[in-house]
C-alpha beads as a LAMMPS data file, in Angstrom:
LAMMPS data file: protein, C-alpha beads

110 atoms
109 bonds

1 atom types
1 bond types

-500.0 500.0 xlo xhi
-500.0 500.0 ylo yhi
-500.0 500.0 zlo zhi

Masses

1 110.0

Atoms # bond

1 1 1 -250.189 -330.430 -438.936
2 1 1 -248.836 -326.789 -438.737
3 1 1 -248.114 -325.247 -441.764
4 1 1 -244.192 -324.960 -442.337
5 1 1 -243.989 -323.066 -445.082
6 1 1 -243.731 -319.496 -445.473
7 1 1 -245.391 -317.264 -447.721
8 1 1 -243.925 -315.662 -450.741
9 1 1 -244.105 -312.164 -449.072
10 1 1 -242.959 -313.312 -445.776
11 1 1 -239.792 -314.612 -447.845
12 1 1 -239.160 -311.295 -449.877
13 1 1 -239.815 -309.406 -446.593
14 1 1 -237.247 -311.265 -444.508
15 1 1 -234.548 -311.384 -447.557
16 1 1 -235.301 -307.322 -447.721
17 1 1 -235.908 -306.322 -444.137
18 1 1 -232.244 -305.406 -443.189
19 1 1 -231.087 -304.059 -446.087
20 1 1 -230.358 -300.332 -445.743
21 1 1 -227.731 -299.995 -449.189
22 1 1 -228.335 -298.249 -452.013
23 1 1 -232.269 -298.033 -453.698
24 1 1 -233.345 -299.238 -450.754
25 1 1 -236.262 -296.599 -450.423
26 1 1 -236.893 -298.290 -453.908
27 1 1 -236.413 -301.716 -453.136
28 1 1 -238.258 -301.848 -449.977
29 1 1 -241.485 -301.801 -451.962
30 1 1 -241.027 -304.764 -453.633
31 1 1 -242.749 -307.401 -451.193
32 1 1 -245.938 -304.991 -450.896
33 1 1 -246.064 -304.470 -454.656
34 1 1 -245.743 -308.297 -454.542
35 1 1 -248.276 -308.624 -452.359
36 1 1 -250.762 -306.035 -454.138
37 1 1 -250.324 -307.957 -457.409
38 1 1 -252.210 -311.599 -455.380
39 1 1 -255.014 -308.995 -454.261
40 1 1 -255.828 -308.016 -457.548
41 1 1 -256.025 -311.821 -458.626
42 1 1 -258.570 -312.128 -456.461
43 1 1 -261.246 -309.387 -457.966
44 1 1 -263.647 -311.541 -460.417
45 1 1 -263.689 -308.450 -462.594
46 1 1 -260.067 -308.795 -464.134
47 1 1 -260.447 -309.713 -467.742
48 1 1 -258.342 -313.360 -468.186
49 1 1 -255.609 -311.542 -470.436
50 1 1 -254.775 -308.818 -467.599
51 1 1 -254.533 -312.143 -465.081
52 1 1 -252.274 -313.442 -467.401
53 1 1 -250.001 -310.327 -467.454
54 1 1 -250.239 -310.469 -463.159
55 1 1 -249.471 -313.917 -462.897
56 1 1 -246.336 -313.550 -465.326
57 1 1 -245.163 -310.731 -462.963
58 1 1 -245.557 -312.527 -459.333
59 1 1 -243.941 -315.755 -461.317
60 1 1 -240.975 -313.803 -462.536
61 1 1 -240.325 -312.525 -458.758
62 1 1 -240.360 -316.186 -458.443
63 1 1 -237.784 -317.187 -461.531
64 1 1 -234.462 -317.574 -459.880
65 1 1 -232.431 -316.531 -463.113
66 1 1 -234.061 -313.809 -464.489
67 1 1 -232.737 -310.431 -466.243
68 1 1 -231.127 -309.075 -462.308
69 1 1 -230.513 -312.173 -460.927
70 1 1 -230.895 -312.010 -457.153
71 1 1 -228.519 -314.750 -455.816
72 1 1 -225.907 -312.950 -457.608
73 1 1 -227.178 -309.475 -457.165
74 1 1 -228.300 -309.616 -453.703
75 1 1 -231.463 -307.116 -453.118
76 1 1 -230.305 -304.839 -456.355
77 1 1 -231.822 -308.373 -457.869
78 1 1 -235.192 -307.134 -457.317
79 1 1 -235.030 -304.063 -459.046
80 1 1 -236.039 -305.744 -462.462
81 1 1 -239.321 -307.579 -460.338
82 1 1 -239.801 -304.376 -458.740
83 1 1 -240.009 -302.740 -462.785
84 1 1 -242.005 -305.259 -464.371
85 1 1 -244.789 -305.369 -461.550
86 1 1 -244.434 -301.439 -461.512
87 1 1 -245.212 -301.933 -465.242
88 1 1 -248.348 -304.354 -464.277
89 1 1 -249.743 -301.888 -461.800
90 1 1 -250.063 -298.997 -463.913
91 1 1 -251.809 -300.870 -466.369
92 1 1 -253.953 -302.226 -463.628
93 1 1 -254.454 -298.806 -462.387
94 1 1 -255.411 -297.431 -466.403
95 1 1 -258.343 -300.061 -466.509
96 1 1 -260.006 -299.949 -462.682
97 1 1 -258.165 -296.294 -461.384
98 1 1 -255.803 -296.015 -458.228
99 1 1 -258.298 -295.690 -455.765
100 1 1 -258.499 -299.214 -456.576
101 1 1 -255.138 -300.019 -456.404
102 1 1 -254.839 -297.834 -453.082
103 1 1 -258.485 -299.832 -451.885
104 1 1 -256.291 -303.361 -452.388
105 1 1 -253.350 -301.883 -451.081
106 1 1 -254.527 -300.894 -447.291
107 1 1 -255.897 -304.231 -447.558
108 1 1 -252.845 -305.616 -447.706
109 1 1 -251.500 -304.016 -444.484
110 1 1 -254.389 -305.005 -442.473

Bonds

1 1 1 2
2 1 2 3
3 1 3 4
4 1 4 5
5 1 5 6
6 1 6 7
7 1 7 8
8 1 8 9
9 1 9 10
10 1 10 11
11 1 11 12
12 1 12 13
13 1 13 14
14 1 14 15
15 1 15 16
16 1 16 17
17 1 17 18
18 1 18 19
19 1 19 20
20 1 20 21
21 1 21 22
22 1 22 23
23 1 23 24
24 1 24 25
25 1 25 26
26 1 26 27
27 1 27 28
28 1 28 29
29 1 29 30
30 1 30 31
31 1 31 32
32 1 32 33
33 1 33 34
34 1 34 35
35 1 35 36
36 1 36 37
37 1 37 38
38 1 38 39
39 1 39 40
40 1 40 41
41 1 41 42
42 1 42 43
43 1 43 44
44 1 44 45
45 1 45 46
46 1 46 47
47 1 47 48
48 1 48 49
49 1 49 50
50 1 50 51
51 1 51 52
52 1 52 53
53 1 53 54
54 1 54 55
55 1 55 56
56 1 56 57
57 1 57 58
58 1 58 59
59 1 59 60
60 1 60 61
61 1 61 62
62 1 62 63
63 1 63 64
64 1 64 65
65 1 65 66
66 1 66 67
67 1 67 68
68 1 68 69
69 1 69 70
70 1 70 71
71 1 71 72
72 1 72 73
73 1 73 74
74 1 74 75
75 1 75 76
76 1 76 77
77 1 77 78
78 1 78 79
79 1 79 80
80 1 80 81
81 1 81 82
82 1 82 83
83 1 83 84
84 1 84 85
85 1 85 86
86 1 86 87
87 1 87 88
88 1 88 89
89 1 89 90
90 1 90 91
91 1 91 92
92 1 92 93
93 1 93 94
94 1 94 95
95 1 95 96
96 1 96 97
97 1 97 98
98 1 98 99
99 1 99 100
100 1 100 101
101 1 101 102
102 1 102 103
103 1 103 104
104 1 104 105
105 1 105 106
106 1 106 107
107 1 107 108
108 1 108 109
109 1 109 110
C-alpha cells in the first residue's frame, strides 16, 4: 500500500512555497531548519537532555495553538517555530560546532 501521507517538511514546504509577503527571506527557512532539527536526532552522540530540547522544538512546529498561531496568522505563524528552533540550533551548534550543523544541513538537501 502506497504511503499517503506526507511528511512534516513536505507540509511546511507546500504551506510556505508561494508566499512572497513580508519576512519571507526569514520565513522561508523554516521547513529546512525543521528539517535540520530530525537530522540531528539521528546522531547517537546527543546527550538525552539536548534530544529533549529538539524534540520540544519540532513538536511545537507541530502545536496548532501556540504563542503565533498559524491558522490565524498565516505564514507570520511560523516566526515563533522559526525562533525557538533558531534558539535550539545555536545551542546545538555551542556543543558539536557549525561545521556540524552545516555537515547535517547539505544532508538535508541531498
Amino acid at each position: 500500500m502506497e504511503n499517503k501521507f506526507k511528511d512534516f517538511y513536505d507540509v511546511l514546504s507546500d504551506n510556505l512555497e508561494s508566499y512572497q509577503g513580508e519576512y519571507a527571506s526569514f520565513i522561508d527557512h523554516g521547513p529546512l531548519l525543521f528539517k535540520l532539527l530530525t537530522e540531528v536526532l539521528d546522531d547517537k552522540n546527543v546527550n538525552p537532555d539536548l534530544r529533549l530540547e529538539i524534540c520540544a522544538a519540532i513538536a511545537y512546529y507541530v502545536v496548532p495553538m501556540d504563542v503565533i498561531p498559524e491558522q490565524i496568522y498565516g505564514p507570520y505563524g511560523y516566526i515563533d517555530d522559526i525562533f525557538i528552533t533558531v534558539y535550539i540550533i545555536r545551542k546545538i551548534a555551542n556543543i558539536f560546532s557549525y561545521e556540524y550543523l552545516e555537515k547535517n544541513g547539505k544532508e538535508n538537501k541531498n
